[in-house]
N, C-alpha and C positions, 0 to 999 in steps of 0.2 A: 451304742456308744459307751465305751468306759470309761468312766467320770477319771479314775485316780490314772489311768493308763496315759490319756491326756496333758492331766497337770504333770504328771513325773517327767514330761516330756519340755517342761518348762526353766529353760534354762538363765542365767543371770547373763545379761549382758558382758561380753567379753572387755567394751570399751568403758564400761562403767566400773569394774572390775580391775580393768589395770590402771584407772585412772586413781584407786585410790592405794593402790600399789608401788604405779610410779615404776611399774613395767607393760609392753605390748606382746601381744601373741601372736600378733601378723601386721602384714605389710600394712593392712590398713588399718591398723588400729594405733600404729606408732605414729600418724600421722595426726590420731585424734585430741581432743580439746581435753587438759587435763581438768581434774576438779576442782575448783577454786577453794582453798579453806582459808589460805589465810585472808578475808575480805575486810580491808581495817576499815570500810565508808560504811560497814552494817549499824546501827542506829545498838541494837544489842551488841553488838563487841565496842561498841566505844565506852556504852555506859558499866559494861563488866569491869574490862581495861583498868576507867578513871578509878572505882571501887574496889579491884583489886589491888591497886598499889597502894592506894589509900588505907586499906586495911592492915596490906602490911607493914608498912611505915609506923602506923599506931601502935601495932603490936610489939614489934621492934624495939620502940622507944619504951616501951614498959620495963623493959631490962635496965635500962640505963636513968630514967627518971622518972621519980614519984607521982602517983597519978594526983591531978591538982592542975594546979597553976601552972608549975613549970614544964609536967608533960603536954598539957594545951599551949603554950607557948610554943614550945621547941616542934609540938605538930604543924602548927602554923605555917613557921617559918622555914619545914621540910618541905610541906606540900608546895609554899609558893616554887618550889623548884624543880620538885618532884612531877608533878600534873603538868607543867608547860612541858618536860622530856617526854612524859604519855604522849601529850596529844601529839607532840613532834613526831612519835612512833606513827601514832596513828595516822596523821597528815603524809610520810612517806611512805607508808603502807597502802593507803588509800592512792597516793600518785602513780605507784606502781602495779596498781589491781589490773592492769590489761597485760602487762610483761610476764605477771605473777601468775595468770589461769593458765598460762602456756606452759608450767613449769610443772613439774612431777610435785607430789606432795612433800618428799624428805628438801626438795628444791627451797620448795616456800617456807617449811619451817625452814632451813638454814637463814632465809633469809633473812626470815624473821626476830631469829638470835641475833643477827649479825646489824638490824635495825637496831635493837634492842638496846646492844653495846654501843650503838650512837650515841644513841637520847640519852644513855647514862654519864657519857663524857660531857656532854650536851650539859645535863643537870648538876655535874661536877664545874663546868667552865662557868655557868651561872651564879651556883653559889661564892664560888671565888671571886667574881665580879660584883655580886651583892660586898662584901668586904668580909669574906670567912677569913679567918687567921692559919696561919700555917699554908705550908704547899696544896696546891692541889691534887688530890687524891686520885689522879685520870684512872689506875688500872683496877684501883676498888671499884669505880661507879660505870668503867665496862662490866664488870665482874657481875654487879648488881641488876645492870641494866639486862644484860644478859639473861641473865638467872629468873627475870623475874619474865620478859620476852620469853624463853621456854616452858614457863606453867602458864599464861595466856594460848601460846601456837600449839602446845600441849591440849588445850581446852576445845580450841577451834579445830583439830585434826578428830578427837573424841567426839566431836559433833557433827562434823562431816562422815565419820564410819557411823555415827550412831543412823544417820538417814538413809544408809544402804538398806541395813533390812527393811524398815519402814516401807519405801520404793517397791522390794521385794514382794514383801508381803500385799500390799496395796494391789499389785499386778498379780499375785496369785488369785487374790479376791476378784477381782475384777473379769479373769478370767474362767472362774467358777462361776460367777453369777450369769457369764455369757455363756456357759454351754450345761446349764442346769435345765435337766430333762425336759422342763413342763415349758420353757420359757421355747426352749429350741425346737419341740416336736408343737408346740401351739402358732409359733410363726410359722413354720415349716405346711401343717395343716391351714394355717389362713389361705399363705401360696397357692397352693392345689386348690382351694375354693377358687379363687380367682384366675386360674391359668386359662378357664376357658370364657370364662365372662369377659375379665378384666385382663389379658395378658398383660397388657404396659401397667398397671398396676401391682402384678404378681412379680413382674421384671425388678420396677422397683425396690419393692420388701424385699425380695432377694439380694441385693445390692446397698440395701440396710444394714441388714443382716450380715453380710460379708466386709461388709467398710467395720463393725462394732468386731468381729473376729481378729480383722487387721489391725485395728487399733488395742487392742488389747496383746494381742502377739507382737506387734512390732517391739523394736528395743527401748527400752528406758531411755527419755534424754532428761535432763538436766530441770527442762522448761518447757512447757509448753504456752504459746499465746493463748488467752479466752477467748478470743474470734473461732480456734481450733474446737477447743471445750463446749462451745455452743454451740455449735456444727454439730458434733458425735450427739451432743444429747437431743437433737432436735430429727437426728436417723433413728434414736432409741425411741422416741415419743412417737416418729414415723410410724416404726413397728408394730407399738403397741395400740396406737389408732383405728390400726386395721381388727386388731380383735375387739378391742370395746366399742367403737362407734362413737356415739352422741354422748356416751356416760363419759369420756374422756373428753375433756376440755379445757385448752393450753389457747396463754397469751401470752405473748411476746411485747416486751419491753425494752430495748438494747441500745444502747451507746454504745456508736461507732465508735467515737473518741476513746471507749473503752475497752477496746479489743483486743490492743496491743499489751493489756500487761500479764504475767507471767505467769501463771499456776502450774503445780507439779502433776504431770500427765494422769489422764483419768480420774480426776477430784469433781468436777461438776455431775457427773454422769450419774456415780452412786447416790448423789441428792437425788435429782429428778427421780431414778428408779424406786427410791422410798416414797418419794411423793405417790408414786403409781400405787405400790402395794399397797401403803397404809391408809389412802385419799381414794382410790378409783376400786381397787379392788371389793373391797368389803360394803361399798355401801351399791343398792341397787339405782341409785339414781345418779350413780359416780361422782367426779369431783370435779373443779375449777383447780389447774396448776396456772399460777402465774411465775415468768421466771424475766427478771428485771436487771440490767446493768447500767451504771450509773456513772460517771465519771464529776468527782468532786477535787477539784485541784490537781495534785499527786496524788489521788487517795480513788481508789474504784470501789466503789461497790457492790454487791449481787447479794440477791435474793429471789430463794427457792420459795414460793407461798402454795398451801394447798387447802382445800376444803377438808374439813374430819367431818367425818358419819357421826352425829349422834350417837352417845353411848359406847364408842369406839375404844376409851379408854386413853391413854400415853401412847406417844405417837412411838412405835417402838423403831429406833434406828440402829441401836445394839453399835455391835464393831464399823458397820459403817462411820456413822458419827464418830466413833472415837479415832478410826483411821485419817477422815479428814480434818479432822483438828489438830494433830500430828505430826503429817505431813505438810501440812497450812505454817505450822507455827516452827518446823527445822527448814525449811524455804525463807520464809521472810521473817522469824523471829518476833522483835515484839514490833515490827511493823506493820505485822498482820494483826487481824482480830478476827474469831467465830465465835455467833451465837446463835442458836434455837429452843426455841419453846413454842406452847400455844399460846394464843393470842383469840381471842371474842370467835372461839372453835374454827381459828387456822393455824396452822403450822408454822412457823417461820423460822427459816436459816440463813441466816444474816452473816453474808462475811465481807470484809473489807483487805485490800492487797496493795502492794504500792505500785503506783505507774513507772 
């Protein structure tokens, strides 16, 4: 088998590709779901949003009045007008987040101007109504409103490509780790032990081993459920069963209630495999892998827990770890959280996602 002849054979998803293009390459692909960027309901683009206009307003005003008294004043009585036209953006943005994922990306930024220039009229018809002196300034505070709607939809488009390669990368990993020599000719040799003792056991690992191939080549989507992620890693632990025996030993902890929420394809899988290397591998009397889901309000939780060998050292997870905290945090932003470390010599990776 040749390692690079393989990966080179690895191509990017077609419909992921023109989803952030906002062009198709085939009949079916014009059919598919575009990428959602602009999502005003994300807890991070609102709190961007409020602070970016906020900052620029302040800044603004430094031109026109001395910093003191009057420029805290005249900030005051900007924002009360200013932040109700945000959240107005954001509140129509967020009503129309199901029209919006249908729409090509130059789609959603237009629209997104085109909100933008609302809320500014919006925050010009308010200040006038508070009692500002003079006409109302309608085509400055589309201008503005506009203007500042384009470096938000600008941020969120730059965050949306910025998660491509990520995705990319992730799934090149992912499928290097599934046909790295020792992994694939060591299940391969279990098989043949078992093909004449145990056939329905050889059957199985077989069909482990083939489902972790599939899933690792199939296309990029969007989302996957954790009910999925638990699945894959529980054919990957299948496998490696077979070679360690007694020294590998996994508990299952799972809420059903928390099955449903969304993680980016192939992110549970490389935990648990660290767990194996770092926990079962090295020590002769193996490890304890416990893997737990939890369901807290809105709020799920998981955790990867593993026994260390004595003397083992830092649990090494190298680009694993950095990969899934990455792709964790351009997914759900700051509504996600990961953390690991050791813990009274266990491992723990601790992450939280929204339902």
């Amino acid at each position: 088998m040749n390692e690079p002849e393989i990966l080179s054979t690895l191509q990017l998803p077609e419909t992921l590709t023109s989803s952030l293009t906002g062009t198709a390459t085939g009949n079916g692909q014009r059919e598919a779901a575009h990428l959602l960027v602009f999502d005003a309901c994300h807890v991070g683009v609102v709190l961007r949003a409020v602070l970016f206009v906020e900052a620029v307003v302040g800044v603004g005003l430094m031109f026109v009045r001395p910093m003191g008294w009057p420029w805290l004043l005249d900030l005051a009585a900007i924002t009360a007008v200013a932040q109700p036209a945000v959240l107005m953006w954001l509140l129509l943005g967020c009503a129309l987040k199901g029209v919006l994922a249908r729409w090509p990306v130059w789609g959603q930024a237009f629209a997104g101007v085109v909100l933008g220039a609302v809320a500014g009229v919006f925050a010009v018809a308010l200040w006038w109504w508070l009692g500002a002196e003079g006409q109302p300034l309608w085509l400055a505070g589309a201008s503005a409103g506009a203007l500042l709607a384009s470096a938000l939809v600008a941020g969120l488009v730059w965050r949306a490509r910025a998660q491509l390669p990520a995705s990319t990368t992730a799934r090149l990993a992912e499928l290097q780790s599934r046909i790295r020599p020792h992994f694939l000719f060591n299940t391969l040799n279990s098989a043949i032990a078992l093909v004449r003792a145990e056939p329905a056991r050889a059957e199985a690992l077989l069909e482990d081993l083939s489902e972790l191939f599939r899933s690792a080549l199939a296309d990029s989507q969007q989302a996957v459920p954790l009910a999925q992620e638990l699945t894959l890693a529980e054919r990957y632990l299948a496998i490696e069963q077979v070679r360690f025996g007694p020294r590998l030993r996994v508990e299952w902890h799972t809420d059903p209630a928390a099955g449903t929420a969304l993680l980016p394809p192939l992110l549970l899988q490389p935990l648990v495999e660290n767990a194996v290397k770092h926990g079962v591998e090295p020590s002769i009397s193996g490890a304890d892998i416990r893997i737990s889901t939890e369901r807290r309000g809105e709020t799920v939780v998981i955790k990867v827990v593993n026994t260390v060998p004595a003397g083992a050292g830092p649990h090494g997870m190298g680009l694993a770890l950095a990969n899934v905290r990455e792709r964790l945090a351009l997914m759900h932003d700051l509504k996600a959280s990961f953390r690991s470390g050791e813990i009274d010599g266990q491992y723990v990776v601790r992450l939280e996602v929204p339902l």
